[in-house]
Phi, psi and omega in degrees: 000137180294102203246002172314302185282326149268019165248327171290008193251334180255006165295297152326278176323328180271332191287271177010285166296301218284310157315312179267029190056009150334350162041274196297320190304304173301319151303314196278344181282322171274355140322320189264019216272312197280062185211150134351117178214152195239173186277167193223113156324124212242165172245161177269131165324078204296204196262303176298336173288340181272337161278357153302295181288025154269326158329285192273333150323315181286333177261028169304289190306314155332301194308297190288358164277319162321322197273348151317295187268004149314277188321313178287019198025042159270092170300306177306277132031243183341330177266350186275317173313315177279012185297312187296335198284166186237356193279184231259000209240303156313273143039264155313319196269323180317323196258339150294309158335302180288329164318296176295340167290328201265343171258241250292357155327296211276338169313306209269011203270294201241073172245039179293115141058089188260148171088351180293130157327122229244132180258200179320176171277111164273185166298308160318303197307283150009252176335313193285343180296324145285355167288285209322306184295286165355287175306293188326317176315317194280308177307305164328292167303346202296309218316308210275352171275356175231012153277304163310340168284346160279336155272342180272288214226018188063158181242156142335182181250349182256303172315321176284332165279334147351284190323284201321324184288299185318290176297007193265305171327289202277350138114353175276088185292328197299296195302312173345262183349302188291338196274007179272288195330304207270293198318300185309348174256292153325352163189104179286327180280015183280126173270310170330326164297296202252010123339302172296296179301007210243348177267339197255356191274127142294099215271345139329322177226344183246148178281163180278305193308328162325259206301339157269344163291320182310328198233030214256334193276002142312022154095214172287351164285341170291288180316326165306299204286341208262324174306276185313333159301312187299287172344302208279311169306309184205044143074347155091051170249029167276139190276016193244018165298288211284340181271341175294320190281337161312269172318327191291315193294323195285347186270323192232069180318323175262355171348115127316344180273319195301286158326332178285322172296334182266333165304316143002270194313322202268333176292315206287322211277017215003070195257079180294304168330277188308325183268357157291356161276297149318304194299329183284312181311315194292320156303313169289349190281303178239088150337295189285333187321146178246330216278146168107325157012309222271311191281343177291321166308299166299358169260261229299330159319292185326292193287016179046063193271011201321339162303291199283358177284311153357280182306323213265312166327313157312285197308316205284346182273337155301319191288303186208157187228340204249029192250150179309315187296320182311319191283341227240313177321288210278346169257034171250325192308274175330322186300287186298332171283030199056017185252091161324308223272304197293330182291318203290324178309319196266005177291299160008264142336315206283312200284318195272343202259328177239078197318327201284357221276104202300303222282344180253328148229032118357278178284347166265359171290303201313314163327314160299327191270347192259005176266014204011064159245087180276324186279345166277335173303297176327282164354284054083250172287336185297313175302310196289316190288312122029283176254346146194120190276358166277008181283116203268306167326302192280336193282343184259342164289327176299259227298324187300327164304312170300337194282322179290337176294000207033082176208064170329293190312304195292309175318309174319306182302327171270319162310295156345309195299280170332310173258005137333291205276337138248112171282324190266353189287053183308013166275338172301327182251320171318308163315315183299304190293334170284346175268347174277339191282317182301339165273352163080025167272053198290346184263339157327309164291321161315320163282339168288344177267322193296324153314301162002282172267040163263322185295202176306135166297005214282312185244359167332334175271325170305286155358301157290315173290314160300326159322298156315286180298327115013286176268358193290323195293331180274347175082025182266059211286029174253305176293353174284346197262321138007272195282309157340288210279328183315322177259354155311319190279308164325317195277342172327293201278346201203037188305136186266013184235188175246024174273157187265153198280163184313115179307133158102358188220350151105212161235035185278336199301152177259141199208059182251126160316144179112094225275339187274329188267326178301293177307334178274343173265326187287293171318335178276324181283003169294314174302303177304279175359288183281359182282314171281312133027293208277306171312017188078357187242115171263353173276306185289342181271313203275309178313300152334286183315317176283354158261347139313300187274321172291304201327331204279011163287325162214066174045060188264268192279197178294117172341300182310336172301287202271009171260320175298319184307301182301357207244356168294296185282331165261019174275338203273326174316281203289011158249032164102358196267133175283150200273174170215019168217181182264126171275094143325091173259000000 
């Protein structure tokens, strides 16, 4: 099969960005160049594209010195050098140049102690506060030449993502969007671009579908774009996840975006085993890789891995010490040996080399918080939210911080945020149901647990158990009876220990490791017991009782427990009724 013309097309893409200093864009288009590829129908140039390239032809020699001094990131330089020029290529790297000049003006003011407690309004502040106006200006100005340059001759497609970065900047999400829009379809192999659109989107308030019928006429970048959004979004348990990833594998079988994204997909839905697997292939296909690195670390926190976290910490510090992910790595590294102060130093780092780096501040709010340091924690996540307001990780760092603070109202308000935004999580609404309970919202909380077990298996028995306990408390005492036998059935269906069930009864006997979760079982069949009882099915209440008293057989409930149990059963003996266990006395 003829695979040419989409391979000059990601050729393109790489030369193209790469010119215009596009770096990461350029990069993933030529990652994907040595693979399986199917034909792509190539277009023909229009009138205005072919004057734009006589255009940025004539301004070759100018060019290749800008792109010198780009590269050496003499910025200013560079806008001064491009002032005269008119072609569309030029254009661009001058009004970018000025863009990067102008955040690294408002950066480099104050890149002091990132997460540190904020004292009086100083002189720094000051100062950084007037870079910040500054920058707005120069943004502002970046906006009105090249909206105007949009009404005189049209922009280009690397200018309409330039407009997107800038109104993105200045905080205008509708307009960011259309002009992503309008880019992405004029050159589709930009990834940054939809990268950018891929921030802007609110998948809270915009249907996903609205946005993929838009961008359905890009090819195969359609499918690139709608897989990473969806990860990035909902964690890739949208089911149209797996038909995006299907088209990419067929195209880019061997893909690093592609494998990275199912590695992704298996951390969010938190199948850590597969995404620790994914992750190791990937390392192993590509040695040197950094990208992706940071989230690969964080499976291993979980899984309290301390050898390949070691290791990995090592390699990536070997490969660069000065890259965000390597600090994000080794202070995760720090972290799992408890050495707070040294992980926050290298969140730290991380901060200074990436202001924007969501993931360093993040994890250094968690860092704060296990440093019982709350007013830096806070801190902390407000900057992350900051930087991206769809992160559920801070909003939800937020309420667990207000929660240690006993500020229930506040906490409630973040979590929300968090289960706005993972809706399917059920650690989001289990938090949620527990700060209306500490605040005395019980049907609030109730709805936040019945939501619960809609979500993620995770917490589903905590859940059935606040429930429970819940309508007991409320006097609903049939739906309490309800949730009561759901988790009698969970615990049935999910035993947590490797002990074997309770001799004469099967596998019905409850045999969960743990005097506290054992005892939360005993007590929900002390309740059924009497429930059913007080209806009259005295066979189904003596049955409950007996799996209390065989439970403690393997060292299940409480002693206090299983004497209730008993004094149950024989309150029931002597009105006439026959036992259906053996008693040890």
């Amino acid at each position: 099969m003829d695979v040419a013309p989409l391979r000059e097309q990601l050729r393109n893409a790489t030369q193209d960005c790469s010119a215009r200093g596009l770096t990461f864009a350029a990069k993933w288009a030529a990652e994907q160049l040595p693979v399986s590829l199917v034909l792509l129908k190539a277009t023909e140039a229009n009138e205005k594209e072919q004057r734009w390239a006589a255009q940025d032809a004539n301004e070759h020699d100018e060019m290749l010195l800008a792109k010198c001094l780009f590269d050496m990131r003499e910025f200013d330089r560079v806008a001064s050098h491009l002032q005269e020029c008119k072609g569309p290529r030029a254009i661009f790297l001058k009004l970018y140049s000025r863009f990067l000049s102008s955040e690294k003006e408002a950066g480099s003011v104050d890149k002091e102690e990132h997460g540190q407690e904020k004292m009086v309004v100083s002189a720094e502040e000051s100062e950084q506060r007037q870079a910040m106006a500054r920058q707005k200006r120069e943004l502002v100005a970046i906006r009105d030449e090249l909206e105007q340059l949009d009404r005189a001759t049209g922009l280009d497609a690397f200018l309409l993502y330039l407009l997107g970065l800038v109104l993105k900047a200045l905080g205008q999400r509708a307009q960011t969007q259309s002009a992503l829009l309008r880019s992405v379809h004029e050159y589709p192999c930009n990834w940054s671009a939809w990268q950018l659109l891929e921030t802007c989107v609110d998948a809270v308030r915009q249907p996903i579908e609205s946005l993929s019928t838009e961008t359905r006429d890009a090819g195969w970048m359609h499918h690139a774009f709608m897989a990473q959004m969806l990860v990035e979004q909902f964690g890739g348990s949208n089911q149209d996840f797996a038909m995006h990833v299907r088209q990419l594998q067929q195209l880019f079988p061997e893909s690093p975006f592609v494998q990275g994204l199912l590695a992704v997909r298996h951390y969010s839905m938190r199948e850590f085993e597969d995404a620790s697997r994914l992750f190791a292939q990937l390392q192993k296909t590509d040695p040197h890789r950094l990208d992706l690195m940071d989230i690969y670390s964080n499976i291993l926190y979980v899984m309290e891995d301390w050898a390949r976290l070691g290791e990995l910490a090592h390699r990536c510090a070997q490969l660069d010490r000065f890259r965000p992910e390597t600090c994000c790595v080794i202070g995760n590294y720090y972290s799992l040996r408890r050495e707070h102060e040294k992980a926050v130093g290298y969140f730290q780092r991380a901060l200074q080399l990436d202001s924007k780096y969501l993931a360093a501040w993040t994890l250094m709010g968690h860092e704060f918080i296990e440093m019982k340091n709350t007013a830096a924690a806070v801190d902390a996540y407000r900057h992350a939210v900051d930087v991206d307001e769809r992160d559920y990780h801070a909003w939800y760092g937020l309420g667990q911080t207000y929660e240690m603070l006993n500020m229930p109202h506040y906490a409630c308000s973040y979590y929300m945020q968090a289960a706005a935004l993972r809706p399917y999580d059920s650690r989001m609404w289990c938090a949620l149901g527990s700060c209306y309970e500490s605040s005395g919202q019980q049907r609030q909380a109730i709805e936040s647990y019945r939501r619960a077990l809609l979500g993620s298996a995770e917490n589903e028995a905590m859940a059935i158990t606040r429930l429970a306990h819940l309508y007991e408390d409320s006097g609903e005492q049939a739906r309490a009876a309800y949730y009561y036998q759901l988790l009698v059935e969970h615990a049935v269906k999910n035993p947590l220990s490797d002990q074997p069930a309770a001799s004469g009864v099967g596998s019905s006997a409850l045999h969960v490791s743990g005097n506290g979760q054992m005892d939360e079982l005993a007590a929900a069949c002390l309740f059924l017991a009497a429930f059913e009882n007080d209806r009259g099915n005295m066979a189904v209440a003596q049955r409950y009782l007996v799996q209390i008293v065989d439970g403690a057989s393997s060292a299940g409930a409480s002693q206090q427990r299983v004497e209730e149990a008993r004094a149950m059963m024989r309150a029931m003996n002597q009105k006439g009724y026959c036992c259906l266990a053996t008693l040890v006395y």
